[in-house]
DOTILUM-684009 format. One line per field, with one value per residue (C-alpha): residue number from 0; residue in three letters; chain; x, y, z. Coordinates in Angstrom, 3 decimals, always signed. Layout:
# DOTILUM-684009
resi = NUM, ...
resn = ala, ...
chain = A, ...
u = X, ...
v = Y, ...
w = Z, ...
//
This chain:
# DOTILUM-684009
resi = 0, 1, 2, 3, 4, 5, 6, 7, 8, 9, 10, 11, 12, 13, 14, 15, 16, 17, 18, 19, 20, 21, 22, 23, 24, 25, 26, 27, 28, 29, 30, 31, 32, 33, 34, 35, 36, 37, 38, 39, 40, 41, 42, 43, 44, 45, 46, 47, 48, 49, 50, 51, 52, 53, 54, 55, 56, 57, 58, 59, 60, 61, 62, 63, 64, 65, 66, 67, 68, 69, 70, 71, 72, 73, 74, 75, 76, 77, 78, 79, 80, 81, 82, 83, 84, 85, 86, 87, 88, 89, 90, 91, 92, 93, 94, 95, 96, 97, 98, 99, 100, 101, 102, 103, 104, 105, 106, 107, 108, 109, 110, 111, 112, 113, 114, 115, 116, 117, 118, 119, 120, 121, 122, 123, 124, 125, 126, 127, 128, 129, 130, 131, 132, 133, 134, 135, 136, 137, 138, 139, 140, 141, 142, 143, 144, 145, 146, 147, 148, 149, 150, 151, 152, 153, 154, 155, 156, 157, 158, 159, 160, 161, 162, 163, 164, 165, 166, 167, 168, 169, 170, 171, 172, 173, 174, 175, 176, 177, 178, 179, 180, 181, 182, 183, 184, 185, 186, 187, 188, 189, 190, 191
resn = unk, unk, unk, unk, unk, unk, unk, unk, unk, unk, unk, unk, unk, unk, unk, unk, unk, unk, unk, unk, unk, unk, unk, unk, unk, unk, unk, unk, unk, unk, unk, unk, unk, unk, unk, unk, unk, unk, unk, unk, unk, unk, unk, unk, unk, unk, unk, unk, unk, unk, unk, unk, unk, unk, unk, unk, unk, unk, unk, unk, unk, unk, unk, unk, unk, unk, unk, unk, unk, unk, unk, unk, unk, unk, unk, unk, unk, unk, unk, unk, unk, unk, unk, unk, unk, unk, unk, unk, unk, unk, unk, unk, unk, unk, unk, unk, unk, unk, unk, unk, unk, unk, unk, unk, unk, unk, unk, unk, unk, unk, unk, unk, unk, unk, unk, unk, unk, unk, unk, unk, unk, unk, unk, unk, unk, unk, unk, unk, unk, unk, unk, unk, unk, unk, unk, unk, unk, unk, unk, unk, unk, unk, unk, unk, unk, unk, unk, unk, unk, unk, unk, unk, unk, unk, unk, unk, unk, unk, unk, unk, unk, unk, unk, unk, unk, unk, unk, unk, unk, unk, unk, unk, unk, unk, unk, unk, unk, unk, unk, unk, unk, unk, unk, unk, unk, unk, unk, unk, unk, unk, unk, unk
chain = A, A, A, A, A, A, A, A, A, A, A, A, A, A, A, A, A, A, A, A, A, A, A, A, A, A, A, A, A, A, A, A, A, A, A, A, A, A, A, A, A, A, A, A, A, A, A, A, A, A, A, A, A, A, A, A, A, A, A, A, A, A, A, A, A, A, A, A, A, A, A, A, A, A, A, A, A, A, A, A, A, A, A, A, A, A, A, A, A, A, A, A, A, A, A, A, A, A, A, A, A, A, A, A, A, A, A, A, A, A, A, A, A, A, A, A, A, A, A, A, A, A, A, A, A, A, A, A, A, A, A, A, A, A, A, A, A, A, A, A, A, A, A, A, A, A, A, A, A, A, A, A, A, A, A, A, A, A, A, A, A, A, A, A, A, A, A, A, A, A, A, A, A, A, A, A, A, A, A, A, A, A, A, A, A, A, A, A, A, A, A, A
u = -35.244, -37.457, -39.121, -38.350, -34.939, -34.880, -36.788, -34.177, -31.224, -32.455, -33.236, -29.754, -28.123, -29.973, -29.427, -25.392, -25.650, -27.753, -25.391, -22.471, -23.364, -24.050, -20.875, -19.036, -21.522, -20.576, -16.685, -16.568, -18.620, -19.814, -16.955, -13.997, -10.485, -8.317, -5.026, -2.336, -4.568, -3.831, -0.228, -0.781, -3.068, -0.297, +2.198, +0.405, -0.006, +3.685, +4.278, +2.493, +3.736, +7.584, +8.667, +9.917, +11.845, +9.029, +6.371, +9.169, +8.395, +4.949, +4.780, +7.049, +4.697, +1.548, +3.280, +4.792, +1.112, -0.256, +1.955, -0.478, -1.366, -0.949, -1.236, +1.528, +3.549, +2.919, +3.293, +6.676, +8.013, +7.118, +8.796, +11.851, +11.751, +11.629, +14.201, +16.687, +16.744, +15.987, +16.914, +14.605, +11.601, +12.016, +12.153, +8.310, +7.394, +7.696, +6.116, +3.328, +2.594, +2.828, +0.252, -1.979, -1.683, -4.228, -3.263, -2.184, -0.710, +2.000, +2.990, +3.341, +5.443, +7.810, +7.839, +8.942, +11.734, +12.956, +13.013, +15.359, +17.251, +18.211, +16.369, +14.205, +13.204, +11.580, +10.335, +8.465, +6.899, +5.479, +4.214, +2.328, +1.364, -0.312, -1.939, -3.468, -4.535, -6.028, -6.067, -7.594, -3.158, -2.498, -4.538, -2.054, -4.188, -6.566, -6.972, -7.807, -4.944, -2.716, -3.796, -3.481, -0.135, +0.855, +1.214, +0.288, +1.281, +0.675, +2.776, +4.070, +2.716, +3.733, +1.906, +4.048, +7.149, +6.480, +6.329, +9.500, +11.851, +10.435, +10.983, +14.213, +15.496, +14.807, +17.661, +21.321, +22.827, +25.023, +21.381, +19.888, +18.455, +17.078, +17.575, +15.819, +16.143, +14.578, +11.199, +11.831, +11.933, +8.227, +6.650, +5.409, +4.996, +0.661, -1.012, -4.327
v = +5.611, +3.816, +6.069, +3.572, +3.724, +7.433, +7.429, +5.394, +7.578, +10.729, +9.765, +7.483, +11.067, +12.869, +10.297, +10.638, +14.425, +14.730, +12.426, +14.643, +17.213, +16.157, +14.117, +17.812, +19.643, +17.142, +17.238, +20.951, +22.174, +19.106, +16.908, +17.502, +17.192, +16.565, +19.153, +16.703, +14.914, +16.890, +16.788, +12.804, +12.343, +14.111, +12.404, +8.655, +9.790, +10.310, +7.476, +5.432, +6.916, +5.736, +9.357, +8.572, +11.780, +14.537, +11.667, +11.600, +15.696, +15.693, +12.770, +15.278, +17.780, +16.503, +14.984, +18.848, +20.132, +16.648, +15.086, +12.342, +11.564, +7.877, +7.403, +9.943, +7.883, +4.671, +6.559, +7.588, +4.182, +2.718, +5.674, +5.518, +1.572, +2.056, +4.473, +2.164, +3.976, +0.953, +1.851, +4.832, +3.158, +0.669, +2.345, +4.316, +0.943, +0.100, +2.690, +2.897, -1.175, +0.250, +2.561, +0.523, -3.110, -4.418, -3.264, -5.750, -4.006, -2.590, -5.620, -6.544, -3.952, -4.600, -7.749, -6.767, -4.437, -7.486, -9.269, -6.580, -6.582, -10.302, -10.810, -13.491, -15.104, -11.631, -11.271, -14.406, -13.589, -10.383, -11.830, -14.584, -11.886, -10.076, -12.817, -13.764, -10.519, -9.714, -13.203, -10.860, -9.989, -13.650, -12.568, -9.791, -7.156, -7.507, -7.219, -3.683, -2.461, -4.689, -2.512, +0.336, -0.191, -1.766, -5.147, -8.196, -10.412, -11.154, -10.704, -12.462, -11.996, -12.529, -15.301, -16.712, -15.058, -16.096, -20.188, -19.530, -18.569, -21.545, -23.854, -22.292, -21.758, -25.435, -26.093, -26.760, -23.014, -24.083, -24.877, -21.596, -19.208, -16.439, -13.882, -13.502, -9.392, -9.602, -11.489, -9.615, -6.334, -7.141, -7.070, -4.057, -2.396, -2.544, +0.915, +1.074
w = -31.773, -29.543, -26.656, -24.061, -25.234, -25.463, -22.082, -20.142, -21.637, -20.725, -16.882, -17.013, -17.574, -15.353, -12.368, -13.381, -13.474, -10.453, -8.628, -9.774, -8.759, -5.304, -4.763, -5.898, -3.109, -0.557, -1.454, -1.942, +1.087, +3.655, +4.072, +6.175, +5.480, +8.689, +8.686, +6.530, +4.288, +1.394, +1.819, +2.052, -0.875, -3.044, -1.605, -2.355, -6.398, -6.296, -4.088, -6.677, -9.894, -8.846, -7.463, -3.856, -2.901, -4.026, -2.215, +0.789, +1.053, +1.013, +3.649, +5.836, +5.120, +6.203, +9.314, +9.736, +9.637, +11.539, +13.541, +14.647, +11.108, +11.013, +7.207, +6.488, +8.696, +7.191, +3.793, +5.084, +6.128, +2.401, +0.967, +3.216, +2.550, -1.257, -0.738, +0.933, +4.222, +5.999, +9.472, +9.304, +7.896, +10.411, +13.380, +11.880, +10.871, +14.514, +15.929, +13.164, +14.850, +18.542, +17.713, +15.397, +16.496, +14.815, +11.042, +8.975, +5.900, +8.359, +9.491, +5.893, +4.919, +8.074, +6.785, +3.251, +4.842, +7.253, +3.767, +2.253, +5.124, +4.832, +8.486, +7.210, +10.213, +11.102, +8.164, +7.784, +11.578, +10.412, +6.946, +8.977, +11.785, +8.925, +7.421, +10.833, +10.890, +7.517, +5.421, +2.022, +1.974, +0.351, -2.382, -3.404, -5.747, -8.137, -11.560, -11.570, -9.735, -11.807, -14.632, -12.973, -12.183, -15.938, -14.270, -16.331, -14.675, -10.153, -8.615, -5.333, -2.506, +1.478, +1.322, -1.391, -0.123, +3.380, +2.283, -0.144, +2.793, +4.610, +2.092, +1.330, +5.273, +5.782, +2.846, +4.209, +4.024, +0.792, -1.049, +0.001, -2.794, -0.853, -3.231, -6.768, -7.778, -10.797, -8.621, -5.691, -7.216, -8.202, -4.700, -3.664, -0.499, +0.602, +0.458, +2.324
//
């Protein structure tokens, strides 16, 4: 082997175990965890692996140990929402907005509940709300999470949805399709 070669692998592996090792110091002893968050990072794997009641627990526990913990409460409303306890997820989707204005993926995911609801002309508002707000939404995820999530092929986003119900709410009631479970099923609440 050449000793450049040989050279550049050895200080390659040093930089990765060197940088290891301090990402584990600063995890382990340097960084804080707020009183919730581990409650709400174990409740976003289950969230994301499909299991909505054990996720709907932890989310209740980190909001039992943080009450103010606005990412538990946002992780409840998608829960509740996947759940079908629309009423409840609405009325934290609401007050998840009152408190954070300004953050689009909630207005997204209100959006996608007005949707499920059949209260399109809501829904379209808040899809349009959040694209004002955060215009990276229309994009829908990447690659990477596709993979992650075993997800060939994009799916819709509210930027898709939102001009759908447009096109089809201009349609004479009798022409309407606003319902397409086997498409709809594919959009998924925004985690962020």
């Amino acid at each position: 082997m050449d000793n450049r070669i040989y050279r550049y692998l050895m200080l390659t592996a040093v930089v990765l175990t060197v940088a290891w090792l301090g990402w584990t110091v600063y995890d382990t002893f340097v960084r804080t965890v707020s009183p919730g968050d581990h409650g709400y990072h174990a409740a976003n794997k289950l969230f994301e692996d499909g299991h909505y009641e054990p996720a709907l627990a932890e989310y209740n526990a980190a909001l039992a140990e943080a009450p103010d913990h606005v990412h538990a409460l946002r992780g409840k409303a998608r829960t509740l929402m996947q759940l079908g306890e629309h009423k409840q997820a609405l009325q934290i989707f609401n007050e998840v907005i009152a408190r954070e204005p300004g953050f689009a993926p909630s207005y997204a995911n209100r959006g996608i509940l007005y949707d499920r609801m059949g209260l399109y002309e809501k829904a379209i508002a808040d899809y349009e709300r959040a694209l004002q707000l955060d215009i990276g939404l229309a994009k829908g995820p990447g690659w990477l999470t596709r993979f992650l999530r075993l997800q060939p092929q994009k799916p819709p986003t509210i930027a898709d949805r939102a001009a759908y119900l447009r096109e089809q709410l201009a349609r004479p009631e009798s022409e309407r399709t606003l319902r397409v479970p086997e498409v709809d099923e594919q959009q998924r609440p925004y985690k962020l």
